[in-house]
C-alpha positions as CSV (number, residue, x, y, z in Angstrom):
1,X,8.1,-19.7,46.1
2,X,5.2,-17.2,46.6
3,X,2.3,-18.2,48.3
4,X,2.9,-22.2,46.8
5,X,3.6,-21.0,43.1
6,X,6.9,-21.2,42.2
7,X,8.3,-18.1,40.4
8,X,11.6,-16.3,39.7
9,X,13.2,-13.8,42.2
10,X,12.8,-11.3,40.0
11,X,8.8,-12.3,39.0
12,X,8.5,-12.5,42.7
13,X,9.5,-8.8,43.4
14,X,7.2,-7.6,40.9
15,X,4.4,-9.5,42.0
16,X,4.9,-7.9,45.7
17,X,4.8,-4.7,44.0
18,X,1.6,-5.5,42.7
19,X,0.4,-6.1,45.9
20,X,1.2,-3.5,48.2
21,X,-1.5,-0.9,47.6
22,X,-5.4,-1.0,46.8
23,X,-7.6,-3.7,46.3
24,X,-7.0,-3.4,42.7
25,X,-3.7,-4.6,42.8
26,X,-4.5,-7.4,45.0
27,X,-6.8,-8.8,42.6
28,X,-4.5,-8.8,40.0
29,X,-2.4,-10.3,42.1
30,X,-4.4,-13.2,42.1
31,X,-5.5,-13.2,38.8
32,X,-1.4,-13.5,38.0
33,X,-1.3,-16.5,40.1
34,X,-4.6,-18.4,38.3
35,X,-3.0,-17.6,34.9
36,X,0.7,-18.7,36.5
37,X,-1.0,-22.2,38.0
38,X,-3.2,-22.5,34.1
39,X,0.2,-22.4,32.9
40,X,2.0,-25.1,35.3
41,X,-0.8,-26.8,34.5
42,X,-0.8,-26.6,30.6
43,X,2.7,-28.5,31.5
44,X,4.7,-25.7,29.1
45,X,8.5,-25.2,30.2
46,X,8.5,-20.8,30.8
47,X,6.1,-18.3,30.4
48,X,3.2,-17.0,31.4
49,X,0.8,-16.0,28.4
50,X,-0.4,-14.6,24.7
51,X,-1.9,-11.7,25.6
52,X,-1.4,-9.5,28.4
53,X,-3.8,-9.7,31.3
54,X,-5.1,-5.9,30.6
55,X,-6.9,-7.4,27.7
56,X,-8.0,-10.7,28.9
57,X,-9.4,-13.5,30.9
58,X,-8.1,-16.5,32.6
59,X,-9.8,-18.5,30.3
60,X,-8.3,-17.0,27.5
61,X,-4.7,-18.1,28.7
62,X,-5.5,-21.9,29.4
63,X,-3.8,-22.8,25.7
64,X,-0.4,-22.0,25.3
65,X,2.6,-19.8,27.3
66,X,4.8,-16.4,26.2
67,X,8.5,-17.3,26.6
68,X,10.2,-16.2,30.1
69,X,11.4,-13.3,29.4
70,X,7.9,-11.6,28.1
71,X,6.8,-12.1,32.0
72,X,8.3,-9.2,33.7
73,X,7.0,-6.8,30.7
74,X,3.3,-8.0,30.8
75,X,3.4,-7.7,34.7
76,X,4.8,-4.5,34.4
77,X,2.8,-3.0,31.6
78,X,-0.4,-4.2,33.8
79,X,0.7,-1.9,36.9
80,X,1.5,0.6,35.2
81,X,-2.1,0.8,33.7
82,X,-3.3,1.0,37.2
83,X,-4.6,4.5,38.8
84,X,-4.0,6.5,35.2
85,X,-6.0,9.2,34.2
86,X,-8.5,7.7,31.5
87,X,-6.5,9.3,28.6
88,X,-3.5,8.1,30.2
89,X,-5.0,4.3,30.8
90,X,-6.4,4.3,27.4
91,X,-3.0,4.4,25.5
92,X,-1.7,1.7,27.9
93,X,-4.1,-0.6,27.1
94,X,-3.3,0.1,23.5
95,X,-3.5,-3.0,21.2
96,X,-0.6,-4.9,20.8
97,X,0.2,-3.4,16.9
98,X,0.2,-0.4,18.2
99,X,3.0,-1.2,20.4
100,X,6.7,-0.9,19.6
101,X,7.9,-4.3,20.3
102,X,5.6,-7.3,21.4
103,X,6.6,-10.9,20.6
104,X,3.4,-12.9,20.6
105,X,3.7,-16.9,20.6
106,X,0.2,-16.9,19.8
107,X,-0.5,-19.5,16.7
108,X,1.5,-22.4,15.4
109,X,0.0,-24.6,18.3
110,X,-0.2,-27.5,16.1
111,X,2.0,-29.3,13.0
112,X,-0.9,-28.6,11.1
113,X,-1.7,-25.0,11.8
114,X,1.6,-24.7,11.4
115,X,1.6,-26.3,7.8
116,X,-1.2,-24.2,6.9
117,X,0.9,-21.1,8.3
118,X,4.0,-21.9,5.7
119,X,1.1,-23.3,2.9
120,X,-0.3,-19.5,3.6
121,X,2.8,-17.6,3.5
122,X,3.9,-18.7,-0.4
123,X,1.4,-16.5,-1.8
124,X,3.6,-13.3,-1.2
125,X,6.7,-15.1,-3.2
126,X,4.8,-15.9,-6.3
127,X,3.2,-11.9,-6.2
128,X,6.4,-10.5,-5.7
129,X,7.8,-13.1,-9.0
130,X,5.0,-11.3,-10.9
131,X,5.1,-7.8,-9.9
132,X,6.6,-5.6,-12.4
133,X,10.2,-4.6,-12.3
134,X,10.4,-1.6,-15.0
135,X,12.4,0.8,-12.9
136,X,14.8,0.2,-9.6
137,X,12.0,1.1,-7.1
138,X,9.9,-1.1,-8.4
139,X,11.8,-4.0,-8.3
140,X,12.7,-3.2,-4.9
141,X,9.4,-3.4,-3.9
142,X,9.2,-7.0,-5.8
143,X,11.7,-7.9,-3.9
144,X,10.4,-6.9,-0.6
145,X,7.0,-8.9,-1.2
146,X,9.3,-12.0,-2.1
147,X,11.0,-11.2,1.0
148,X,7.7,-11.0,3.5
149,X,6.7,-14.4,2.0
150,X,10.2,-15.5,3.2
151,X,10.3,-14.0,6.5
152,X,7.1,-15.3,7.3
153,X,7.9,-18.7,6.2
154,X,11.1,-18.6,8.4
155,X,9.5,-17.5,11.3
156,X,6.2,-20.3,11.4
157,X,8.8,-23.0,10.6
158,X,11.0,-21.9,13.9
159,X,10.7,-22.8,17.6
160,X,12.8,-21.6,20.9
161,X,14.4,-18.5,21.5
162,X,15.1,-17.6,17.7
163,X,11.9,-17.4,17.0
164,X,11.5,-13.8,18.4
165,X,14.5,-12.6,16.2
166,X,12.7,-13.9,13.2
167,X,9.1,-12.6,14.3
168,X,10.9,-9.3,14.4
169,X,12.3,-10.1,10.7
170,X,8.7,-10.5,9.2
171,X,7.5,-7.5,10.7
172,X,10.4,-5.4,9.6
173,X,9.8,-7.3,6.0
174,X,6.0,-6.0,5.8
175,X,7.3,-2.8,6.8
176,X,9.4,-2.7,4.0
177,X,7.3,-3.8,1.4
178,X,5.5,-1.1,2.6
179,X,8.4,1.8,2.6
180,X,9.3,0.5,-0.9
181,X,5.6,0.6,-2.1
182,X,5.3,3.7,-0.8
183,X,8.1,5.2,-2.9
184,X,7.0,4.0,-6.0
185,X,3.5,6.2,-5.3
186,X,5.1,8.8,-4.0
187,X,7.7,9.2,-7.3
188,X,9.0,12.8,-7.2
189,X,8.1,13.3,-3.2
190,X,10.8,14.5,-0.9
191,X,13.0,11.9,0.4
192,X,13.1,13.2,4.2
193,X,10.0,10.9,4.9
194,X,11.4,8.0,3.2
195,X,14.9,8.5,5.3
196,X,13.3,9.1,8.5
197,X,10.9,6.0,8.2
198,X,13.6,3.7,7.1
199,X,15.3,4.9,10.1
200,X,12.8,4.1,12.3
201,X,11.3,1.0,11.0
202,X,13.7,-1.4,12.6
203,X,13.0,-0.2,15.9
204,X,9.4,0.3,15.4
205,X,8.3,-1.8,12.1
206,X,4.2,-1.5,12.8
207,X,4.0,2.0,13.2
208,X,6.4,2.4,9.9
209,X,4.1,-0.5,8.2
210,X,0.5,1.5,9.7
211,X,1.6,5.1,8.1
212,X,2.8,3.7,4.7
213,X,-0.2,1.5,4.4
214,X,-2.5,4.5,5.1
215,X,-0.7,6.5,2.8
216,X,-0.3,4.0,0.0
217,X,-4.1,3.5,0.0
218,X,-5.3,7.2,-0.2
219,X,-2.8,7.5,-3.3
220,X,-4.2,4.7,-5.0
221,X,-7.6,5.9,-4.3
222,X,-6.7,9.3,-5.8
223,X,-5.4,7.4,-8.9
224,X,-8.8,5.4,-9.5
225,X,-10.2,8.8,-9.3
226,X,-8.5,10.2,-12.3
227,X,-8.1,6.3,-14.0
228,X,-11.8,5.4,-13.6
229,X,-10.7,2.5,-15.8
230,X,-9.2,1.1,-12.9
231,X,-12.3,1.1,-10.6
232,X,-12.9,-2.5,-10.5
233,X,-9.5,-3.6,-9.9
234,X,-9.3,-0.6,-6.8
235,X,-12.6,-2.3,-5.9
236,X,-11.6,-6.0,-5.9
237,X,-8.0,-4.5,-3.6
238,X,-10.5,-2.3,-1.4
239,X,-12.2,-5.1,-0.3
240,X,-9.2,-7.6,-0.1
241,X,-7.6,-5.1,2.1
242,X,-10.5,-4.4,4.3
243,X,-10.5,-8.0,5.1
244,X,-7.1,-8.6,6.0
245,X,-7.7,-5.6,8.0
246,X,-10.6,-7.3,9.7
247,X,-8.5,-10.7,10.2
248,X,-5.6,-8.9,11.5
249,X,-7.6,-7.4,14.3
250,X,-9.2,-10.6,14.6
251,X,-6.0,-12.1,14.7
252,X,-5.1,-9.8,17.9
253,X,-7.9,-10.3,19.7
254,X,-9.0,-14.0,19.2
255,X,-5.5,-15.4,19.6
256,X,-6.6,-19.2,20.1
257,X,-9.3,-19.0,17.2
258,X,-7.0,-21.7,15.1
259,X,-6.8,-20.8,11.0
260,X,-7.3,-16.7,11.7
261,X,-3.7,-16.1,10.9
262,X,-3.6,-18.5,7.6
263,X,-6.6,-16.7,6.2
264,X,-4.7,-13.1,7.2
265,X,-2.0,-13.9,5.0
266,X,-4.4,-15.0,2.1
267,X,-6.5,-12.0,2.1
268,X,-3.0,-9.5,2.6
269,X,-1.1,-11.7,-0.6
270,X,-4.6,-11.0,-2.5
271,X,-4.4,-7.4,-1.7
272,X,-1.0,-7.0,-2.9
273,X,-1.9,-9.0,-6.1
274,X,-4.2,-6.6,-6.7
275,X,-2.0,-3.6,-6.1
276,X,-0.2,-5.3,-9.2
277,X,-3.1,-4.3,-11.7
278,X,-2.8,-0.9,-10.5
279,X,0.7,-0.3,-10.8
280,X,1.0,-1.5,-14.6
C-alpha cells in the first residue's frame, strides 16, 4: 500500500524511484496515482492504461486498463524520458509503432466494436483469394494477405493473457505480407535484404512492416512512371494508402475514438486490392 493505493511490491519500488529526485518526478508521481485510482475506479481486474503517460492525460485513461505486466514498462519508459538531452528525449517519446514491442489493449471495448473489428478484418482473406498466383512469390504473398485477415481475426475475437501472443501474430502477419510483397517488386534484387529482414521481423515486425512498405510504394510509383496506363489504378492505391496511413496514426493517438481501427483495416484491405491491378 502506497500512500492508500494499493500496488504491487514491485510497482511500489518503481514508483519510489520516481520520486526521489526533482519536482518533475514528483508530479508524475502523482499523476501515476490519479491514472492508478481512474483505474480502481473503472472496476478493471490489472493494469494500469492504453497509452503511456509520456503521451497523455488523465482523462485519456478513464476507459479501459493495459494488462499487469505492461505496468512496470510504462513506468519505466516514463523515467527514463526524464532529464534527456532533447534529441535523446525525443526518441523516447517515440510513438508506439516505432517501438519494438508494445502490446496495446486499446479497442474491442465493446461486442459490437468488436464485431465490426472481425466484420473489418475479412476483407484481407477475399484480396488475398483473388490476388494472382502465377509464380511461387506471388502466391506467397497471397497467402500472407489471407493470412493478415486471419491473424487479425484471431486476435479481435481473443481476451486474457493470449491475446498479446496473437497481437504479436498480426503484426508479424502484416509484416510479412509486406516482406513477401516486397520480393515480388524487387524480382532479381539481392537476397541479403530479404534474409536479414526475415530475420529480424519477428522480433521487430513494425520496423520490418515500415521499410518494406516504403519501399514497395516508391517501386510501384517508378512502375506507373514507365506504365502510364496504370496511372489511375496507382492513383486510386495512392490515396487508399494515404488514408490508412492517416487512420493508423489516428488509431495511435485517439485510442478511445470507437470505429478508428475498423475503418483502418477497410482503407489498408482497399489498398492491397489495388496493389492487385498493378501486379497483373
Amino acid at each position: 500500500m502506497e500512500n492508500g493505493i494499493d500496488v504491487s511490491q514491485e510497482e511500489c519500488t518503481c514508483l519510489k524511484m520516481v520520486a526521489v529526485n526533482g519536482s518533475d518526478q514528483t508530479k508524475q508521481l502523482d499523476e501515476l496515482h490519479e491514472l492508478r485510482l481512474l483505474c480502481n475506479k473503472s472496476n478493471t481486474k490489472e493494469g494500469i492504461l492504453h497509452k503511456p503517460p509520456h503521451s497523455a492525460t488523465s482523462s485519456q485513461f478513464k476507459h479501459g486498463c493495459l494488462l499487469k505486466e505492461e505496468r512496470i514498462e510504462i513506468i519505466s519508459r516514463n523515467i527514463a524520458c526524464i532529464g534527456q538531452p532533447p534529441w535523446k528525449s525525443l526518441w523516447c517519446q517515440r510513438p508506439v509503432w516505432l517501438q519494438g514491442f508494445y502490446f496495446s489493449n486499446a479497442g474491442d471495448r465493446s461486442l459490437v466494436e468488436t464485431f465490426a473489428n472481425i466484420l473489418t478484418s475479412m476483407p484481407f482473406i477475399f484480396v488475398g483469394l483473388h490476388t494472382p498466383r502465377k509464380r511461387l512469390v506471388t502466391r506467397l504473398y497471397a497467402d500472407s494477405v489471407v493470412g493478415v485477415g486471419l491473424a487479425s481475426s484471431l486476435y479481435h475475437s481473443s481476451r486474457g493473457e493470449i491475446r498479446n501472443v496473437l497481437r504479436w501474430g498480426d503484426y508479424v502477419m502484416i509484416a510479412a505480407a509486406n516482406l513477401c510483397l516486397s520480393r515480388v517488386l524487387h524480382k532479381g534484387k539481392s537476397n541479403m535484404l530479404f534474409l536479414a529482414s526475415a530475420t529480424v521481423l519477428p522480433f521487430h515486425p513494425v520496423g520490418v512492416a515500415t521499410i518494406h512498405m516504403g519501399m514497395n510504394e516508391v517501386t510501384l510509383a517508378r512502375k506507373v512512371l514507365a506504365e502510364p496506363r496504370l496511372r489511375k489504378a496507382y492513383g486510386i492505391h495512392a490515396i487508399s494508402t494515404l488514408a490508412g496511413a492517416a487512420l493508423f496514426l489516428a488509431d495511435d493517438t485517439h485510442p478511445d475514438t470507437p470505429y478508428i481501427h475498423a475503418a483502418w483495416h477497410l482503407a489498408a484491405a482497399f489498398g492491397a486490392a489495388t496493389i492487385n491491378q498493378l501486379l497483373e
